[in-house]
C-alpha positions in Angstrom: 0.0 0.0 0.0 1.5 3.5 -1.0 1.9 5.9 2.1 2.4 9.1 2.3 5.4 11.3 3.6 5.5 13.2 7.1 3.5 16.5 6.4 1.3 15.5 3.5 -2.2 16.6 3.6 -4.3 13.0 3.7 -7.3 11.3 3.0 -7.7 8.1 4.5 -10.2 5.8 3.9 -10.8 2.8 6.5 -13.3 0.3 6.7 -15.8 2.4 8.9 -14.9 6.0 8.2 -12.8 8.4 6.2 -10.0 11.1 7.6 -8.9 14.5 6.5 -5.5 15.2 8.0 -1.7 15.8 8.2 0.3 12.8 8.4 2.9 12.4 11.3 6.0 10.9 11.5 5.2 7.9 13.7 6.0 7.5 17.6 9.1 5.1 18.0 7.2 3.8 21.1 3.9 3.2 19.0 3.9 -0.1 16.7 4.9 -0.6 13.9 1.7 -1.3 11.9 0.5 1.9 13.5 0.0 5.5 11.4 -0.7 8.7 12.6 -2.7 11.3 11.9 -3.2 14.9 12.9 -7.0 15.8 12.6 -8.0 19.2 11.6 -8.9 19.6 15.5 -5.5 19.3 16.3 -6.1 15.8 18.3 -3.6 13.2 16.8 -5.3 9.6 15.8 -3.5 5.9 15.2 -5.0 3.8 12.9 -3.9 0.3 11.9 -2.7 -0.5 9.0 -4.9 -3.2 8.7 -7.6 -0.9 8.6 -6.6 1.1 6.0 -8.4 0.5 2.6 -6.9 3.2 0.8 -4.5 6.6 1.3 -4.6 9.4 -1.3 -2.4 12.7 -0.8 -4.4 16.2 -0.8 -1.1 18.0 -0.7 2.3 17.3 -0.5 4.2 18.6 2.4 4.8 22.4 2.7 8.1 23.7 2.4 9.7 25.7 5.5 10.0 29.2 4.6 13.6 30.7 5.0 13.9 32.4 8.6 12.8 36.2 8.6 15.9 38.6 8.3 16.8 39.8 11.3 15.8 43.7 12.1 17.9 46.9 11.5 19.1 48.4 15.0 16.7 51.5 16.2 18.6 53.7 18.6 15.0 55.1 19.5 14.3 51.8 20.9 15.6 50.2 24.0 17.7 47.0 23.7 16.2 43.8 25.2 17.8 40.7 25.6 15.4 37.5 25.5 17.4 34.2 26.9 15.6 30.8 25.7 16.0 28.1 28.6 13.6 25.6 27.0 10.0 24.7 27.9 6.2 24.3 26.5 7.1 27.8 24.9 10.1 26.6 23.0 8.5 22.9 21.9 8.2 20.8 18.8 6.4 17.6 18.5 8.7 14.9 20.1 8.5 11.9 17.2 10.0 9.3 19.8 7.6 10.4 22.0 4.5 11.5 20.2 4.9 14.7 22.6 6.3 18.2 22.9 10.2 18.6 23.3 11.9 21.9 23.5 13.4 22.9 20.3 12.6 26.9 19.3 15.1 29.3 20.3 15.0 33.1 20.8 16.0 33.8 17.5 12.5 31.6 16.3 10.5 33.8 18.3 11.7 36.8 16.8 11.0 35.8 13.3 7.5 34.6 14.4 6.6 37.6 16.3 7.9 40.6 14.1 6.2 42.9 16.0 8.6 42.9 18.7 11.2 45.0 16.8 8.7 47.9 17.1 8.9 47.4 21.0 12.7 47.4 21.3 16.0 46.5 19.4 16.4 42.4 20.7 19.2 40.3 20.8 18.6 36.5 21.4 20.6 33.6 23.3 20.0 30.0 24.2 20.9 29.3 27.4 19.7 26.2 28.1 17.2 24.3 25.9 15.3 21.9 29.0 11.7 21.3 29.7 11.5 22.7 33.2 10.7 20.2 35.4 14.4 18.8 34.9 15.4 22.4 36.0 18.1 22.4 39.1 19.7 24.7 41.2 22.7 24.8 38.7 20.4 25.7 35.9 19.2 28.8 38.0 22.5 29.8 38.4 23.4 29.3 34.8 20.7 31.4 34.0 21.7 34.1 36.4 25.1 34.3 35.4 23.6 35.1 31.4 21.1 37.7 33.0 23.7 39.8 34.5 25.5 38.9 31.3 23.1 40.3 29.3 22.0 43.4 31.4 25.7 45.0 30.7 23.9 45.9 27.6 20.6 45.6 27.7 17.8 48.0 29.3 16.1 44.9 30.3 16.0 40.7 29.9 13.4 38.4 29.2 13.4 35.2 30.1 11.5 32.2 28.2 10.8 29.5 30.7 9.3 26.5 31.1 5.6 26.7 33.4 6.1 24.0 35.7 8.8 25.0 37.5 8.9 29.1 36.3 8.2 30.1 39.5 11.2 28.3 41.4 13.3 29.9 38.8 12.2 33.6 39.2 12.0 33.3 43.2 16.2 31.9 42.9 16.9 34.9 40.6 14.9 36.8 43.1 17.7 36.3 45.3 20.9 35.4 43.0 20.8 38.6 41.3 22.4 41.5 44.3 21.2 44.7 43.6 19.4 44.3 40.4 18.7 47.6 38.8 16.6 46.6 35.3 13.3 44.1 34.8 14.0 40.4 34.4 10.7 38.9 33.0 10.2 35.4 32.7 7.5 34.1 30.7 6.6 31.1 28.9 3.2 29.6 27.7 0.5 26.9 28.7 -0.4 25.6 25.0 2.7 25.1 22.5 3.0 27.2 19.6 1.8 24.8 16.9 -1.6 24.6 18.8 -4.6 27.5 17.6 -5.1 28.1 21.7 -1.3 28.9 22.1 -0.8 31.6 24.9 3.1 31.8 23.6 2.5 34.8 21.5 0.7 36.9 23.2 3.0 36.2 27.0 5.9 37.1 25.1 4.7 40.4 23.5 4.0 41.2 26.9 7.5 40.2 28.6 9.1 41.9 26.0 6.8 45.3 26.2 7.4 45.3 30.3 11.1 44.8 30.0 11.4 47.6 28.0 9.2 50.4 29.2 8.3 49.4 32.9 10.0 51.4 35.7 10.8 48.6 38.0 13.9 46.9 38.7 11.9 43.2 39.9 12.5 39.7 38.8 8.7 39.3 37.8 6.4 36.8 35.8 4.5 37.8 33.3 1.8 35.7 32.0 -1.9 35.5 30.8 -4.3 37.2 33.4 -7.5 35.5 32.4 -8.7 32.9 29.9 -9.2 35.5 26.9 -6.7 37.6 25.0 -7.0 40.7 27.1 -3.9 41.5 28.7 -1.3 39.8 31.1 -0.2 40.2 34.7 3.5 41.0 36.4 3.5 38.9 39.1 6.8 39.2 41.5 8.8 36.4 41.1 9.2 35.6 45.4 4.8 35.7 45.2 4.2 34.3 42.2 3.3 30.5 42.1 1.5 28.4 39.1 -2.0 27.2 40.1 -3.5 24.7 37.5 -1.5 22.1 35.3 -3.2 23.8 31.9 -5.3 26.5 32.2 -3.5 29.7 30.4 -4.4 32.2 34.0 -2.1 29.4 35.4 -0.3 31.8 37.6 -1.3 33.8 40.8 0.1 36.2 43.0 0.1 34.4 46.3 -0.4 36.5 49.5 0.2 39.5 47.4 -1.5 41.4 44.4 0.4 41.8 40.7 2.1 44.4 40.3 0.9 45.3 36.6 -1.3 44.5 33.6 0.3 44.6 30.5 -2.2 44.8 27.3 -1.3 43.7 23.7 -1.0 47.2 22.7 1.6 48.1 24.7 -0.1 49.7 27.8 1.0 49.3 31.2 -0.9 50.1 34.0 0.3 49.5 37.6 -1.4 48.0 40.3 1.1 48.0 43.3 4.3 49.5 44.3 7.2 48.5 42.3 11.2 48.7 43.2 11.9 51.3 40.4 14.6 51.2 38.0 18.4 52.2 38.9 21.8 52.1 37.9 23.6 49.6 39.2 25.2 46.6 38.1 24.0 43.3 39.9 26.1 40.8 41.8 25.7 37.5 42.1 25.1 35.4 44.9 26.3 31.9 45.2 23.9 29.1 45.7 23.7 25.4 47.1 21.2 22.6 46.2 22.0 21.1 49.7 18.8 21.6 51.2 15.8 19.4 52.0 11.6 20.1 51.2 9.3 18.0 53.2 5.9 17.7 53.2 4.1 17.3 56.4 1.1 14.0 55.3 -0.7 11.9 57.9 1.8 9.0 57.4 5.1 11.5 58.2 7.9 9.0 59.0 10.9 10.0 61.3 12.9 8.3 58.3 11.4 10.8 55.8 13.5 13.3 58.0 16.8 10.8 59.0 17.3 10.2 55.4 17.9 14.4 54.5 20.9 13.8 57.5 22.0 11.3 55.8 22.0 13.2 52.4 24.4 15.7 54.1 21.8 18.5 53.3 22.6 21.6 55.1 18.9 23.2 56.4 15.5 21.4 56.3 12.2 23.3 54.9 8.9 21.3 56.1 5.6 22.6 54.4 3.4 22.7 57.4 -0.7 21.9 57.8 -2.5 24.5 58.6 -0.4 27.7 60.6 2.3 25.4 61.2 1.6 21.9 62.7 3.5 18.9 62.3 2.0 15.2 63.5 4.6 15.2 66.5 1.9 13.7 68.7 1.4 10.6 67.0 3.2 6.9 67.0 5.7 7.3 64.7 8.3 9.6 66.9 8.1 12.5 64.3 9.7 14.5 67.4 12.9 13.0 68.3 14.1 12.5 64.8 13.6 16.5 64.4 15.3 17.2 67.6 18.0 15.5 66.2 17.7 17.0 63.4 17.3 20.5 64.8 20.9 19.6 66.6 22.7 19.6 63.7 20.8 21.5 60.5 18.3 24.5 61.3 14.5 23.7 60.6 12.7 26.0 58.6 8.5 25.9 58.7 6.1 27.6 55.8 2.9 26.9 55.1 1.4 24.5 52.1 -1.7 25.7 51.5 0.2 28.0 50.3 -2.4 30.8 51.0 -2.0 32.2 54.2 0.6 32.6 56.9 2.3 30.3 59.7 3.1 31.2 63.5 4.6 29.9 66.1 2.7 30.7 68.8 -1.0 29.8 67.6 -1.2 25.8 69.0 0.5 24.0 71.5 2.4 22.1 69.1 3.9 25.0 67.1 5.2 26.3 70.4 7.0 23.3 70.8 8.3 23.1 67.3 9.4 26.7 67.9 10.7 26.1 71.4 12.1 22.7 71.7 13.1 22.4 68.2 14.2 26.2 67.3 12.1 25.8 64.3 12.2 29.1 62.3 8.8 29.7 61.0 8.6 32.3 57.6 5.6 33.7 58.0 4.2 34.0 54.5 6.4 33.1 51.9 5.1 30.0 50.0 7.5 26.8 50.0 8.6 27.4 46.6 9.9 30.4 47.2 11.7 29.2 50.6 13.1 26.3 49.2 14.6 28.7 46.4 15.6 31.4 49.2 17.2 28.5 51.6 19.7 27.1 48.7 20.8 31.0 48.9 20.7 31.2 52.2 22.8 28.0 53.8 25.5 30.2 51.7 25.8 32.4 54.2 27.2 32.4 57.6 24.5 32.9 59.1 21.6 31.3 57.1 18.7 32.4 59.7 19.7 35.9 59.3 19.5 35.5 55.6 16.2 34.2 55.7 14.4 36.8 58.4 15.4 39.3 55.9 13.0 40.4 53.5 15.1 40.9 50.4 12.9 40.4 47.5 9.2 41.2 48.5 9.0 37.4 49.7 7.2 38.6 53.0 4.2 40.6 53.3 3.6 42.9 56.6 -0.6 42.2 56.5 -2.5 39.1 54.9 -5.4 41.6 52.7 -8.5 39.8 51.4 -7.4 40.8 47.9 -4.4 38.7 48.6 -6.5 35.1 48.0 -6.8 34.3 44.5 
């Protein structure tokens, strides 16, 4: 039977039914006898060879078109630097996989979106090319060190970021980058570019627009604000936290309002206080991925906390229930493995609602956390954001210090109703 080539327009003709679509390169994990087919919907379907009376080719596979040329310097326009680290944002169809791998660069976004060059002169640079759940405390750094690179010449940087794990990364460069004096936006998208619902676009016209004509000096997130196409938010980059696997409005400010919306068209119009811009050149702070999360769960097991000992980590961050309670009453000796603990690494308590704040001095039992164990409890920065500050911190003589101090608008002084989703 003839077959078609990866791309061709297709109409196949089965037994039962008959399909309109693109053909796909077929999954190395998907048999053999198996072909694929990219509906008009943009839902891919197998069908079995087997089942296949007949394949006729609509239209052969399209050409790529030659990459735009770049555009011609305007010194009326200020420079941005966008740094591609990988991510939904940056993805291709995997054909091992049948998914999404990260493949576009910076310099793909810029000939995609040509409108940028009437927002500012850009200049591109991988950095990394990841998806960003396999993001680590190195990467961070990595992408710190090109940020202060970058800002040597730039007026600002924008970052394109995988979702999952964006808002680990913009609460580390929250804190790697010492006295920041320019916007570092990170953005990324929910729906990859090749899809008609792709958020990609629109997040990055946004980025680029608030690094290049917003006063502020933060490490901030910028992505969609709602559903629709209306405009995006800046979210600070210590408050900022993703709160649904798919939905585009993914991210919230947590405990905390944004700090902007940015429309399509270029306005910006504040909503809360920002750290405005200021020469100075940042510094970098070092970092170190010796530290432990744990999650307090009904079945908590003293070995859950033995084994970060053992994994010579250097502080231990425990989510909390509620404002701050750990099972320590139960059979399982939760309490003696943190005194141990406590004797040897400090203990640091957030929340993991992670709305809301934690105390010490509410419940009997965060009294004894706070007394018997010296556990240091931070109030209400959400556990992302601490994890991310504590690898910064345990670099420091005096870690405790580091983390009392608000550095990065990680704490908030009242907990505001407008503050909850």
């Amino acid at each position: 039977m003839k077959t078609a080539r990866p791309g061709d327009l297709v109409l196949i003709k089965t037994a039962s039914e008959t399909l309109e679509g693109t053909f796909l390169t077929r999954s190395e994990l998907l048999d053999k006898n198996i072909l694929v087919l990219k509906l008009p919907t943009g839902y891919n379907i197998g069908i079995h060879r087997k089942n296949i009376k007949k394949i006729t080719t609509l239209r052969p596979a399209h050409t790529p078109l030659a990459p735009a040329p770049k555009a011609q310097h305007n010194p009326n326009l200020p420079t941005i630097a966008i740094l591609s680290t990988g991510g939904t944002i940056s993805s291709k169809i995997d054909y091992r996989t049948g998914g999404v791998h990260a493949d576009y660069t910076a310099d793909d976004f810029c000939a995609m979106l040509p409108e940028l060059s009437l927002i500012a002169n850009i200049t591109t640079k991988k950095v990394l090319n990841i998806m960003s759940e396999d993001a680590t405390p190195a990467d961070w750094l990595a992408i710190a060190e090109n940020t202060i690179d970058a800002l040597r010449k730039a007026d600002g940087v924008v970052i394109t970021h995988g979702t999952d794990t964006m808002h680990y990364t913009a609460a580390a460069l929250s804190f790697l980058l010492k006295d920041l004096g320019k916007p570092v936006i990170l953005t990324g998208a929910q729906r990859s570019i090749d899809r008609g619902s792709s958020d990609a676009f629109m997040n990055l016209l946004c980025a680029v627009t608030a690094a290049a004509q917003w006063n502020s000096r933060e490490v901030a997130i910028c992505m969609h604000a709602s559903m629709n196409d209306d405009y995006c938010h800046l979210i600070r980059g210590t408050k900022a936290r993703k709160m649904h696997t798919s939905r585009r409005d993914a991210f919230r400010a947590v405990n905390d309002t944004p700090l902007a919306r940015v429309y399509p068209d270029g306005r910006i119009e504040e909503l809360a206080p920002a750290q405005p811009r200021r020469d100075t050149t940042p510094e970098l702070r070092p970092i170190d991925k010796h530290v432990s999360l744990i999650y307090a769960h009904p079945n908590l097991h003293p070995q859950e906390i033995e084994l970060c000992l053992k994994q010579k980590t250097k502080a231990i961050l425990i989510a909390a229930t509620g404002l701050g309670n750990l099972p320590i009453h139960t059979k399982e000796k939760i309490l003696p493995a943190l005194l141990k603990a406590a004797k040897k690494v400090p203990i640091f308590i957030c929340a993991q609602t992670p709305f809301g704040r934690v105390h010490p001095n509410v419940y009997s039992t965060m009294r004894e956390l706070s007394i018997l164990c010296g556990a240091h409890y931070l109030e209400d920065m959400h556990a992302e954001t601490a994890l991310a500050k504590l690898c910064v911190a345990v670099t420091h003589k005096d870690p405790l210090t580091f983390m009392r101090e608000n550095i990065a608008g990680e704490y908030t002084d009242r907990s505001l109703d407008d503050h909850f989703l």
